[in-house]
Biotite code that builds the C-alpha atoms (Angstrom):
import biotite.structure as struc

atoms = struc.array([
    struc.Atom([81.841, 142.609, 149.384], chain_id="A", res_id=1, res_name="UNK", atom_name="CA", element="C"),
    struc.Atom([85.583, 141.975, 148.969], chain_id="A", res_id=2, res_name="UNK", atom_name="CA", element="C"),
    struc.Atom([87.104, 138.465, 147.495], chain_id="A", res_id=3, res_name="UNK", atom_name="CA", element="C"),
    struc.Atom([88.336, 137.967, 151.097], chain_id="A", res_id=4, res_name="UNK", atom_name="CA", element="C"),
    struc.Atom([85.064, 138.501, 152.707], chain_id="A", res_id=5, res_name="UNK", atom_name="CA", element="C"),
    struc.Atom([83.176, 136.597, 150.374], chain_id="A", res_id=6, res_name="UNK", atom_name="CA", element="C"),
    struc.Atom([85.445, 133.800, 150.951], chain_id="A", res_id=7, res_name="UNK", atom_name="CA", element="C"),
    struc.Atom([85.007, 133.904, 154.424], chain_id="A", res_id=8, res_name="UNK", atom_name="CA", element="C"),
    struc.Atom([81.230, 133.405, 153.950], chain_id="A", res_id=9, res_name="UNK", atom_name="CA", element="C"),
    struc.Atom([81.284, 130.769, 151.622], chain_id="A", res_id=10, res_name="UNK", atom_name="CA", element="C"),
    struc.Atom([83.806, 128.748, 154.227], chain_id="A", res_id=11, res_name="UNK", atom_name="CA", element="C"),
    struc.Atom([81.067, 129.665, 157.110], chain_id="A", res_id=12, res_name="UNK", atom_name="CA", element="C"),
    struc.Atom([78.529, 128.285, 154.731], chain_id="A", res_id=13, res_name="UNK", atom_name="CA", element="C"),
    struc.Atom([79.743, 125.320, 153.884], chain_id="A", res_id=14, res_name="UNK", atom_name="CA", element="C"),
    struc.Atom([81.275, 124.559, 157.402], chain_id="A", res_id=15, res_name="UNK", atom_name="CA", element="C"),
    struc.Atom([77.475, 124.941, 158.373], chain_id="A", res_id=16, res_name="UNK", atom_name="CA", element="C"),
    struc.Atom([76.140, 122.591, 155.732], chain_id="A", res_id=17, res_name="UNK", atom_name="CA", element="C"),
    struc.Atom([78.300, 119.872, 156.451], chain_id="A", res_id=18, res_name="UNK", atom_name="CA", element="C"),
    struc.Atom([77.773, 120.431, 160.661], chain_id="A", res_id=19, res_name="UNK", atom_name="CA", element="C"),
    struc.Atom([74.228, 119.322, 159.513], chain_id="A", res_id=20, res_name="UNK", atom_name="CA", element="C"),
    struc.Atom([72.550, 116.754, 158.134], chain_id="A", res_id=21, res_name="UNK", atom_name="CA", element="C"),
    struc.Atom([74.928, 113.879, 156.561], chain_id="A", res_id=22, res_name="UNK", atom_name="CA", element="C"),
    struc.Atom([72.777, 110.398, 156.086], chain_id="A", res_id=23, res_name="UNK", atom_name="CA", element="C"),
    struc.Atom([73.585, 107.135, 154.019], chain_id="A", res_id=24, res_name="UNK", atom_name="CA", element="C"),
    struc.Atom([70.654, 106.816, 150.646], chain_id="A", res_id=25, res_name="UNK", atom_name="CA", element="C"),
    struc.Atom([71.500, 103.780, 148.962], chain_id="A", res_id=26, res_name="UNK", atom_name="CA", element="C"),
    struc.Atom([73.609, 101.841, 147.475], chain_id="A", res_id=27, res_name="UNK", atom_name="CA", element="C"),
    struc.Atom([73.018, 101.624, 143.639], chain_id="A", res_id=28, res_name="UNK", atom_name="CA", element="C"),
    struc.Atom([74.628, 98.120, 141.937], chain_id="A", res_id=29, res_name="UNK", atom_name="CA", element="C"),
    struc.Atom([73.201, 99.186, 138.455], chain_id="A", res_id=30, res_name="UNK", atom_name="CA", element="C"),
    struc.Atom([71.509, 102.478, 136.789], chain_id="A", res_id=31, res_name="UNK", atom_name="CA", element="C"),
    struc.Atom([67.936, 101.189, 137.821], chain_id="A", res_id=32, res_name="UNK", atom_name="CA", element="C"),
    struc.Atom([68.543, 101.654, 141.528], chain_id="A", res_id=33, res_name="UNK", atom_name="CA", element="C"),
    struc.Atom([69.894, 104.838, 141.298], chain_id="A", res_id=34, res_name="UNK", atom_name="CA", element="C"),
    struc.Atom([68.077, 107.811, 143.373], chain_id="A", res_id=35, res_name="UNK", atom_name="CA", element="C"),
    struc.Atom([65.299, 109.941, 141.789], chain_id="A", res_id=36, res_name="UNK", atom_name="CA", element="C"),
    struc.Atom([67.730, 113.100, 139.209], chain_id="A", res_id=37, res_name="UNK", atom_name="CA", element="C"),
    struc.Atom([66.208, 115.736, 141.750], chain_id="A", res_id=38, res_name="UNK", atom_name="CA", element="C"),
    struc.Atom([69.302, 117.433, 143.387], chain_id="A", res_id=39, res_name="UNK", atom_name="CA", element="C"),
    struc.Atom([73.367, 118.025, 142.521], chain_id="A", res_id=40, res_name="UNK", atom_name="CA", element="C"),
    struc.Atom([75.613, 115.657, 142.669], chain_id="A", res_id=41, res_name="UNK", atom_name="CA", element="C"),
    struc.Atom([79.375, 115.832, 143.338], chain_id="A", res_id=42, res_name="UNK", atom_name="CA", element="C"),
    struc.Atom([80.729, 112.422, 142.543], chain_id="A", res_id=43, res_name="UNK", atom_name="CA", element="C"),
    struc.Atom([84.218, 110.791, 144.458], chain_id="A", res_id=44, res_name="UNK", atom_name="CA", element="C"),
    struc.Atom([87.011, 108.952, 142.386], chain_id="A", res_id=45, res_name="UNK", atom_name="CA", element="C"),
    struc.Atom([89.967, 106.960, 142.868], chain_id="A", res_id=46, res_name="UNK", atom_name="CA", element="C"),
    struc.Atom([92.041, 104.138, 142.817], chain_id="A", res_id=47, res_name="UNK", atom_name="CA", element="C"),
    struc.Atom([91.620, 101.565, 145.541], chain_id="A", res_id=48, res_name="UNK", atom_name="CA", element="C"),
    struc.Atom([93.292, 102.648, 148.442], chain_id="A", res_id=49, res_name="UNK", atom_name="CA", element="C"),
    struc.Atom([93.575, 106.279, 147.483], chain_id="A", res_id=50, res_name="UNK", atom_name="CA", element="C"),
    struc.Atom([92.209, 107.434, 151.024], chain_id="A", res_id=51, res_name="UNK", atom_name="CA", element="C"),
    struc.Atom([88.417, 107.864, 149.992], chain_id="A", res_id=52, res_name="UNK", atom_name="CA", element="C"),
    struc.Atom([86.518, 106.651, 152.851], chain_id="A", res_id=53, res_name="UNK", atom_name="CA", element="C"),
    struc.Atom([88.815, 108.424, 155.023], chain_id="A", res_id=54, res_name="UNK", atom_name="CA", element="C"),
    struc.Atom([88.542, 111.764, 153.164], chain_id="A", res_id=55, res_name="UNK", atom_name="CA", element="C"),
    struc.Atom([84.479, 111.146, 153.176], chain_id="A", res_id=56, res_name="UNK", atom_name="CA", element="C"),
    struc.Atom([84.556, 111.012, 156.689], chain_id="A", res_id=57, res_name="UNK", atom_name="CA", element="C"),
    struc.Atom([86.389, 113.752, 157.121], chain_id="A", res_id=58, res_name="UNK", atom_name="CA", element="C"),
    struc.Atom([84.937, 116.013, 154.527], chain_id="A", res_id=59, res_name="UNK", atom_name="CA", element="C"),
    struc.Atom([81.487, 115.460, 156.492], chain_id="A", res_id=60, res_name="UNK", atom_name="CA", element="C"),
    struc.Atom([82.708, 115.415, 160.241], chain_id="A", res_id=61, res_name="UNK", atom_name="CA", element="C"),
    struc.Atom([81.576, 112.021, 160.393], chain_id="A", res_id=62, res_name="UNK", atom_name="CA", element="C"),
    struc.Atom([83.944, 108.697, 161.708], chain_id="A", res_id=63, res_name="UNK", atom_name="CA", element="C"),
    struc.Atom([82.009, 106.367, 159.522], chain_id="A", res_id=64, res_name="UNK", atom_name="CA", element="C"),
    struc.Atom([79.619, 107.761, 156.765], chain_id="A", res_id=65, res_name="UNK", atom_name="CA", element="C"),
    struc.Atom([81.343, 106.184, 154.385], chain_id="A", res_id=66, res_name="UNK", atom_name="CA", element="C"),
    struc.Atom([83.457, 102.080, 155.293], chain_id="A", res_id=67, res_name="UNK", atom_name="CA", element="C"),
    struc.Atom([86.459, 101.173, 154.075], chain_id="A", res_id=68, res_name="UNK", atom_name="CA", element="C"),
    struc.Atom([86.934, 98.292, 152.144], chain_id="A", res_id=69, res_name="UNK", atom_name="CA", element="C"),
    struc.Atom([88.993, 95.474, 153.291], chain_id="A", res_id=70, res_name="UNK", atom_name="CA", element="C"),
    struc.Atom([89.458, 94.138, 149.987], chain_id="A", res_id=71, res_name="UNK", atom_name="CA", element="C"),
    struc.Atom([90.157, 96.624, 147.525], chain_id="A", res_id=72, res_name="UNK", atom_name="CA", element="C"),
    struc.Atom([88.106, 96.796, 144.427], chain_id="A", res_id=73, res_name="UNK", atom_name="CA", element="C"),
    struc.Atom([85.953, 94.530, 146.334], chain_id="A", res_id=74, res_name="UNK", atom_name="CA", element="C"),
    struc.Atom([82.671, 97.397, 146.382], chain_id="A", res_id=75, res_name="UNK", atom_name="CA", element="C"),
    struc.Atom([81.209, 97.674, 143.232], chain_id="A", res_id=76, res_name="UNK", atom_name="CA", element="C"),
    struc.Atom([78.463, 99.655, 144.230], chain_id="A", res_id=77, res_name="UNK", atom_name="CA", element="C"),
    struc.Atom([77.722, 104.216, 143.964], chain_id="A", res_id=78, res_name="UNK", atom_name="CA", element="C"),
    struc.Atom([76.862, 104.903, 147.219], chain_id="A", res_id=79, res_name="UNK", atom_name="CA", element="C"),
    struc.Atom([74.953, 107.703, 147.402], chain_id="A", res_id=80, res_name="UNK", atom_name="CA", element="C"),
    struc.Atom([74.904, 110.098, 150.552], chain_id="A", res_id=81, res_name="UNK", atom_name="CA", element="C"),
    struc.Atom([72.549, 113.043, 151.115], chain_id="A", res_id=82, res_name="UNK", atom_name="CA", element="C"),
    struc.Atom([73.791, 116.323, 152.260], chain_id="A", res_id=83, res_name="UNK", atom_name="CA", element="C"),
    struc.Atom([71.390, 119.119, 154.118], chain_id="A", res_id=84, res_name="UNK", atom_name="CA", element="C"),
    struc.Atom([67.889, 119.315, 155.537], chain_id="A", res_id=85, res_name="UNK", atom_name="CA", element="C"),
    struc.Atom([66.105, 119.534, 153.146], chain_id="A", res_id=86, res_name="UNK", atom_name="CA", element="C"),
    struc.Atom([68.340, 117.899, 150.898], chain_id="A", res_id=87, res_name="UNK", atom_name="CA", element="C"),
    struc.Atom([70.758, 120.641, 149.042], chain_id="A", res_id=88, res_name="UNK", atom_name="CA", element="C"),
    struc.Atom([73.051, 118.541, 147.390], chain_id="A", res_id=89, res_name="UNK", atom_name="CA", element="C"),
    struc.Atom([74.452, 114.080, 147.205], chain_id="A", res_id=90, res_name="UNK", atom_name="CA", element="C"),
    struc.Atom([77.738, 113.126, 147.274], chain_id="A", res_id=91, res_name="UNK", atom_name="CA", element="C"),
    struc.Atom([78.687, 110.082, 144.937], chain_id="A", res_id=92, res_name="UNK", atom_name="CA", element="C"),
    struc.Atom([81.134, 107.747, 146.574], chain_id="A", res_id=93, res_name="UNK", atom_name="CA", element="C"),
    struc.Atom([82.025, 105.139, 143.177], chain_id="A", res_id=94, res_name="UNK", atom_name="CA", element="C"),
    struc.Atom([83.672, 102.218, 143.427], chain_id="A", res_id=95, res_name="UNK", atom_name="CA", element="C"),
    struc.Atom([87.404, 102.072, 143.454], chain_id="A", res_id=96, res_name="UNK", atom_name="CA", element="C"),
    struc.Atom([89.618, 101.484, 140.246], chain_id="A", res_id=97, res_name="UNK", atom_name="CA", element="C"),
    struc.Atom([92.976, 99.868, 139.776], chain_id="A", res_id=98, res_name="UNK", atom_name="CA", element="C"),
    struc.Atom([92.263, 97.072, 141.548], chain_id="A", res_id=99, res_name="UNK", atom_name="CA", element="C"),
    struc.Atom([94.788, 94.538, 139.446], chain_id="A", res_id=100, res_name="UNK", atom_name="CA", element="C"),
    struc.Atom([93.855, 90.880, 141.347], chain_id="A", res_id=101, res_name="UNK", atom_name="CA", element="C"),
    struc.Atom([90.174, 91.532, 140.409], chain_id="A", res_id=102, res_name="UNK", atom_name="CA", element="C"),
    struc.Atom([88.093, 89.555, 138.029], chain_id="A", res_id=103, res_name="UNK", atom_name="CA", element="C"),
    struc.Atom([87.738, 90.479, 134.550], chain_id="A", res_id=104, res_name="UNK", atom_name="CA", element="C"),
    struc.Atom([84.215, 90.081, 134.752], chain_id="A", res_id=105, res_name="UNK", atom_name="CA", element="C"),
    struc.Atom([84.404, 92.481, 137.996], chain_id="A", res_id=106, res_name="UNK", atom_name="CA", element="C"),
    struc.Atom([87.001, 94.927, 135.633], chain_id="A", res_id=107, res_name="UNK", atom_name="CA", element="C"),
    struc.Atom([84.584, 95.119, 133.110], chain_id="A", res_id=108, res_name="UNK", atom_name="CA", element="C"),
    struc.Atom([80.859, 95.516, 134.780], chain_id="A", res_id=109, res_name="UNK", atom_name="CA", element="C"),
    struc.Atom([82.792, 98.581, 136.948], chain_id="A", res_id=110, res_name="UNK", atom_name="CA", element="C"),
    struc.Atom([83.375, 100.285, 133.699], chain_id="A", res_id=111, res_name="UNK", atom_name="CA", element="C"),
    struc.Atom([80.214, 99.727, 132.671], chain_id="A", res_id=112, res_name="UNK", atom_name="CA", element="C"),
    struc.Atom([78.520, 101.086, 135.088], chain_id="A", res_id=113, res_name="UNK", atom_name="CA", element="C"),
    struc.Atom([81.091, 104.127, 135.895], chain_id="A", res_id=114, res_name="UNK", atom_name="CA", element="C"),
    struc.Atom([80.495, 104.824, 132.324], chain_id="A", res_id=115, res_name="UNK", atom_name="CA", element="C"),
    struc.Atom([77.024, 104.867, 131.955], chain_id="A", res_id=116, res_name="UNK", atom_name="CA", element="C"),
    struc.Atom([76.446, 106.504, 135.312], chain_id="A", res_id=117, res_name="UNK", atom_name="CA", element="C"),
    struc.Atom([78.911, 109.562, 133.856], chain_id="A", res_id=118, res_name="UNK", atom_name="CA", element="C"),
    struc.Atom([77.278, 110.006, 130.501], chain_id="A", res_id=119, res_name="UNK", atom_name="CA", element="C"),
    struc.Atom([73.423, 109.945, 131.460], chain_id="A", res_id=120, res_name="UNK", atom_name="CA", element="C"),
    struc.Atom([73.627, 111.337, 135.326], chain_id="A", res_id=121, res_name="UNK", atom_name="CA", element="C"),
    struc.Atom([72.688, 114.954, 134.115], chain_id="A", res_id=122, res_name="UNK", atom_name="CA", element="C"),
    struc.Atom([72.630, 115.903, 137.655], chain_id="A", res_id=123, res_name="UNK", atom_name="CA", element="C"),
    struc.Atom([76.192, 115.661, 138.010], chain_id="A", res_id=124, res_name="UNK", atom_name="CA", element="C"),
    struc.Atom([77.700, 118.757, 138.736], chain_id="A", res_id=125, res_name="UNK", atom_name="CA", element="C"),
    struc.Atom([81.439, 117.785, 138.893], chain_id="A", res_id=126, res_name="UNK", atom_name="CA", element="C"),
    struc.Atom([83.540, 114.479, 139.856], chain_id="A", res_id=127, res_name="UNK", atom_name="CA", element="C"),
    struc.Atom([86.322, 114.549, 142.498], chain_id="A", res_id=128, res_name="UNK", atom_name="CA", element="C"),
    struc.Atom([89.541, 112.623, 141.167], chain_id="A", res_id=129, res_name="UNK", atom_name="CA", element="C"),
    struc.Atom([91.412, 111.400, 144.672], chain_id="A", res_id=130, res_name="UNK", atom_name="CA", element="C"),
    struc.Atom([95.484, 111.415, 143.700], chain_id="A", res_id=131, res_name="UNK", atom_name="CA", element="C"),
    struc.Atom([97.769, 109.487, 146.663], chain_id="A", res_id=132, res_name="UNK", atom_name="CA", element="C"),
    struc.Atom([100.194, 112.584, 147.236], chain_id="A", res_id=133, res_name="UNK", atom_name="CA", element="C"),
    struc.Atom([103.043, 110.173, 147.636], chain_id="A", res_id=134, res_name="UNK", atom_name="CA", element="C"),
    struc.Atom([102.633, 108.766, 144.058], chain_id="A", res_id=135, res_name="UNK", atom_name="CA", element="C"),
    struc.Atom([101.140, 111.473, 142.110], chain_id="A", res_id=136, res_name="UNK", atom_name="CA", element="C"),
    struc.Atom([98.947, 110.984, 138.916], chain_id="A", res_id=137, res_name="UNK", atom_name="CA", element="C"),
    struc.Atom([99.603, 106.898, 138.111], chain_id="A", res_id=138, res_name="UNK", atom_name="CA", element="C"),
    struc.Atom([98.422, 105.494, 134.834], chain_id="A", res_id=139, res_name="UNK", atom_name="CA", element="C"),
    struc.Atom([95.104, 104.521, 136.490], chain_id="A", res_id=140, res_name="UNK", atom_name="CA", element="C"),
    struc.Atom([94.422, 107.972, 137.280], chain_id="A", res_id=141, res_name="UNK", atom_name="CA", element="C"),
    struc.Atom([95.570, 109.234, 133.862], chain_id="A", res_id=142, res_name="UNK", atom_name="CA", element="C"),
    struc.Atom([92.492, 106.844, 132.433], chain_id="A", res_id=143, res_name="UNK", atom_name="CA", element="C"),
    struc.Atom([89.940, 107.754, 134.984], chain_id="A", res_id=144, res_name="UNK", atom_name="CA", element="C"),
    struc.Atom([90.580, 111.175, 133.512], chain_id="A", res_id=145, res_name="UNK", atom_name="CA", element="C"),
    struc.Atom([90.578, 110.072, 129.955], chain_id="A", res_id=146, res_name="UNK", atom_name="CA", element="C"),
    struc.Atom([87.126, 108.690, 130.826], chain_id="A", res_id=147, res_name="UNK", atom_name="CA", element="C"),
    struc.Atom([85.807, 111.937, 132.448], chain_id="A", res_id=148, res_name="UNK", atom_name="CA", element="C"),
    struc.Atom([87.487, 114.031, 129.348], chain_id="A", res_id=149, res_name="UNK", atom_name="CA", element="C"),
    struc.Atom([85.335, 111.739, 127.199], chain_id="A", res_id=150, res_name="UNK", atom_name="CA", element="C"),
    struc.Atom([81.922, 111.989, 129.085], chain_id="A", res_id=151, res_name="UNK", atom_name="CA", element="C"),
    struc.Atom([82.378, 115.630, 129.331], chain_id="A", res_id=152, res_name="UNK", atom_name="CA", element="C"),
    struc.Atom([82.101, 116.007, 132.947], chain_id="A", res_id=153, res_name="UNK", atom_name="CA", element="C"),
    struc.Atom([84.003, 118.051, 134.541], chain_id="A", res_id=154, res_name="UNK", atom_name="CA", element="C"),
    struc.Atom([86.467, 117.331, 137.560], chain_id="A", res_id=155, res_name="UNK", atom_name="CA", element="C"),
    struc.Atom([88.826, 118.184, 140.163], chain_id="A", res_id=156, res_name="UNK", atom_name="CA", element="C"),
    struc.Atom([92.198, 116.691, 140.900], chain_id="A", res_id=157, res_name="UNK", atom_name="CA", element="C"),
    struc.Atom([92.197, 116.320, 145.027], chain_id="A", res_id=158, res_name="UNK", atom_name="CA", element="C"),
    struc.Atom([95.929, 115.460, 146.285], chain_id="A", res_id=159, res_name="UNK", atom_name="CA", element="C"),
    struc.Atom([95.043, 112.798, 149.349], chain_id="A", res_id=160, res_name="UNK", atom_name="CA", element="C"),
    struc.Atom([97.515, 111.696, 152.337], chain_id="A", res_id=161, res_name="UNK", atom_name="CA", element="C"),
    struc.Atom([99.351, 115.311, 152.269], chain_id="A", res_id=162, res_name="UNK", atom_name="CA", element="C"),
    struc.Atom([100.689, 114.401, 155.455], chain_id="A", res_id=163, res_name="UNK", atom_name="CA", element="C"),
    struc.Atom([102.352, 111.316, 154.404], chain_id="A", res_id=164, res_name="UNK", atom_name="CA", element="C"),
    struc.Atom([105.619, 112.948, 152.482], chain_id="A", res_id=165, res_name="UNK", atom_name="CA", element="C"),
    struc.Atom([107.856, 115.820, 153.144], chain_id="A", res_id=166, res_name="UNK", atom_name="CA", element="C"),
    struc.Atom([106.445, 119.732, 152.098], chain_id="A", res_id=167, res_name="UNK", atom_name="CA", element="C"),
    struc.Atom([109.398, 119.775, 148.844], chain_id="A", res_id=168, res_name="UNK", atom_name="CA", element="C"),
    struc.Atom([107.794, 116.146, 148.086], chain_id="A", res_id=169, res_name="UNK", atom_name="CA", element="C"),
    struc.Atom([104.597, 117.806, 148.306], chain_id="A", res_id=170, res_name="UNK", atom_name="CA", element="C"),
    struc.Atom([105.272, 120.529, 146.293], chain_id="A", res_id=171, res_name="UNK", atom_name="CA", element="C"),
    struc.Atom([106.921, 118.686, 143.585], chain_id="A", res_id=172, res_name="UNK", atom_name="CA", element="C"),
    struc.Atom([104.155, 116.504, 143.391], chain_id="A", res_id=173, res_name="UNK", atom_name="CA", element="C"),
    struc.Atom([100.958, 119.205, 143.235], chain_id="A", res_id=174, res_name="UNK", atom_name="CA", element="C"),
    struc.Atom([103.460, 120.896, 140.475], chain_id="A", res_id=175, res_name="UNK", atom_name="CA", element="C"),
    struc.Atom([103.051, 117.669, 138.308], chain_id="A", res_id=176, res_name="UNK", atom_name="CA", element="C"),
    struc.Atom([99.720, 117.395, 139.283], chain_id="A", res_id=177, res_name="UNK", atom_name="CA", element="C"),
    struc.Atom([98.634, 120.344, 138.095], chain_id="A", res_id=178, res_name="UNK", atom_name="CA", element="C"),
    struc.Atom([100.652, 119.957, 134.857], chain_id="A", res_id=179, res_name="UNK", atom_name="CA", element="C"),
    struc.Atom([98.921, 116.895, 134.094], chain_id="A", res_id=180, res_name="UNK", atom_name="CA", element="C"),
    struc.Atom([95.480, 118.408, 134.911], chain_id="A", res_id=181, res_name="UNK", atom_name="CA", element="C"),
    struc.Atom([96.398, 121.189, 131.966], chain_id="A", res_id=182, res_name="UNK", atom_name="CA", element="C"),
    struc.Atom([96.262, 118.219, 129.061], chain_id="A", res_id=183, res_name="UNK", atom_name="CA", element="C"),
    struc.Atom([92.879, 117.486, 130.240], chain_id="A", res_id=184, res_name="UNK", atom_name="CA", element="C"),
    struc.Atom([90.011, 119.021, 128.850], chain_id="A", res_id=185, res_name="UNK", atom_name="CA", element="C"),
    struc.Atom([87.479, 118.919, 131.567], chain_id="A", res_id=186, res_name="UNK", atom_name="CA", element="C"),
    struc.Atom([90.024, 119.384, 134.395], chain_id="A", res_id=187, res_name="UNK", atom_name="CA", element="C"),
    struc.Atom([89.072, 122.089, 136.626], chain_id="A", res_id=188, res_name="UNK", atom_name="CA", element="C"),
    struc.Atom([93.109, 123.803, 137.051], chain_id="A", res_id=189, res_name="UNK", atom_name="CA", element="C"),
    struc.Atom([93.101, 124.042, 140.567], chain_id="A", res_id=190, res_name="UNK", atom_name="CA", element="C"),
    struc.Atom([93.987, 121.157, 142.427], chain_id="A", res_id=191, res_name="UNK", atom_name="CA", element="C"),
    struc.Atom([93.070, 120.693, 145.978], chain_id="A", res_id=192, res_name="UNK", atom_name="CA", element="C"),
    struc.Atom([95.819, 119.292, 148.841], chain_id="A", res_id=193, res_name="UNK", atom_name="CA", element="C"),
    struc.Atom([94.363, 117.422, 151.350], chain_id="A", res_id=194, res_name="UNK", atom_name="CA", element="C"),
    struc.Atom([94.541, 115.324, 154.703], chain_id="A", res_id=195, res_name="UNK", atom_name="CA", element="C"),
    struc.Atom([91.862, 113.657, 156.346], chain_id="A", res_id=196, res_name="UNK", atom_name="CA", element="C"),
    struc.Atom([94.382, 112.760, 159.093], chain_id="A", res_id=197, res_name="UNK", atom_name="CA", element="C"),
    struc.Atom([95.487, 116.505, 160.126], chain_id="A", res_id=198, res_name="UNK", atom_name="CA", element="C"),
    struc.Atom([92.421, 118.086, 158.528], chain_id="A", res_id=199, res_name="UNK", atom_name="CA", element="C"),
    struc.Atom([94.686, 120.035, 155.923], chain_id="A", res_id=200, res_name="UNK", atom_name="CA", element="C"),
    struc.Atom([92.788, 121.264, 153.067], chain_id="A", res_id=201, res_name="UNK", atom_name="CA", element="C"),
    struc.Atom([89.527, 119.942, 154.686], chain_id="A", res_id=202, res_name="UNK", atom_name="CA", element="C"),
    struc.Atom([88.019, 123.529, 155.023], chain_id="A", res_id=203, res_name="UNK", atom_name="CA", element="C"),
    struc.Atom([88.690, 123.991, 151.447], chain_id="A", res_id=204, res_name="UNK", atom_name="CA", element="C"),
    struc.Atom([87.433, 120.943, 149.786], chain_id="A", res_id=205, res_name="UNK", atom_name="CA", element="C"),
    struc.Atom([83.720, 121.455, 151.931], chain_id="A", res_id=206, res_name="UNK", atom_name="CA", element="C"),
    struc.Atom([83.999, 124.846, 150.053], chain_id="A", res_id=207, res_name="UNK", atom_name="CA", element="C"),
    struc.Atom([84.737, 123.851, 146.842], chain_id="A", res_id=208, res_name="UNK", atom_name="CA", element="C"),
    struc.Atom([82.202, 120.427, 146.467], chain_id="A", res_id=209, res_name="UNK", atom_name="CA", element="C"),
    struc.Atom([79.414, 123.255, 148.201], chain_id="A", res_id=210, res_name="UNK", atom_name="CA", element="C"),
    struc.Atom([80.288, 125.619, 145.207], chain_id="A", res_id=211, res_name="UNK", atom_name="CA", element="C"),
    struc.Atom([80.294, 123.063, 142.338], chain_id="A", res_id=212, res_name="UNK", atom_name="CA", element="C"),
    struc.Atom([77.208, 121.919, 143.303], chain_id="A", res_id=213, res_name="UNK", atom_name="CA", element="C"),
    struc.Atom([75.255, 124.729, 143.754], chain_id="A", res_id=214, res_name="UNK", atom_name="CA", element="C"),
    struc.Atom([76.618, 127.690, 142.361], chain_id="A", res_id=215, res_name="UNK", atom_name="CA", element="C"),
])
């Protein structure tokens, strides 16, 4: 089969996965709640306000699997969705970082939990790092990763809100991106460009969280 062809499936399939079952597990506060190790996980990061719900939603074909937020920082919860009948893979939405006006208290039990979830979830097959296109990798991002780099798990950088700036923003932007994706250890070096508003990239993120987490 040629690299073209192959692609081609791999799109069908995972444009078929997604068309299908998409349900809400739980919501996991602390390690003890979370779901039974017994299928992949692809986890979702980013600062508050980085687009996540959105790109959920979109990723999925759904116009509310996964709520914004009105506060931000305000859910400190891994939400866990299931993916496929029977169940192929779970998508990990965490709780938003960054959030500057929160607690300390609130600062410091996210970490905690992030943390530990990172370093013991063997299941986890790769974590999703959501960049705002119109600000590129911020020092909150640049820790998130430092974190990741440090648990050993491996990640993508995913550009969100691609529609939001001009195409020589854009590409000045993903060129930095993927710079700063080089220094990191467990970076994956492609980095995804995406919109959940026009759907860019869409097709190509399905494909690649399908991929990680079962190939």
């Amino acid at each position: 089969m040629s690299e073209d062809a192959n692609r081609a499936e791999q799109t069908e399939r995972a444009r078929k996965l997604f068309a299908g079952r998409v349900e809400f597990l739980l919501s996991a506060p602390s390690l003890k709640f979370l779901p039974e190790a017994d299928a992949p996980e692809i986890a979702f990061a980013g600062r508050s306000n980085v687009g996540k719900s959105s790109l959920l939603n979109a990723l999925t074909g759904r116009k509310s699997i996964a709520r914004a937020s009105v506060t931000p920082g305000r859910t400190q919860e891994l939400n866990f969705f299931e993916v496929g009948e029977p169940t192929q893979l779970r998508l990990v939405d965490m709780p938003g970082y960054g959030f500057a006006k929160a607690p300390l208290k609130v600062v410091d039990n996210w970490r905690k939990l992030v943390r530990d979830f990172l370093r013991g979830r063997a299941v986890l097959k790769r974590t999703l790092v959501l960049i705002d296109a119109r600000h590129g990798v911020k020092t909150v991002d640049a820790e998130m990763m430092k974190m990741l780099d440090e648990a050993a798990v491996g990640y993508r950088l995913v550009l969100t809100k691609a529609d939001k700036i001009k195409p020589t923003e854009l590409g000045a932007v993903l060129a930095s991106t993927q710079a700063e994706a080089r220094k990191h250890v467990a970076a994956h070096p492609d980095v995804l460009v995406t919109s959940a508003e026009t759907r860019d990239g869409i097709e190509q993120l399905r494909t690649a969280v399908m991929t990680d987490a079962l190939v």
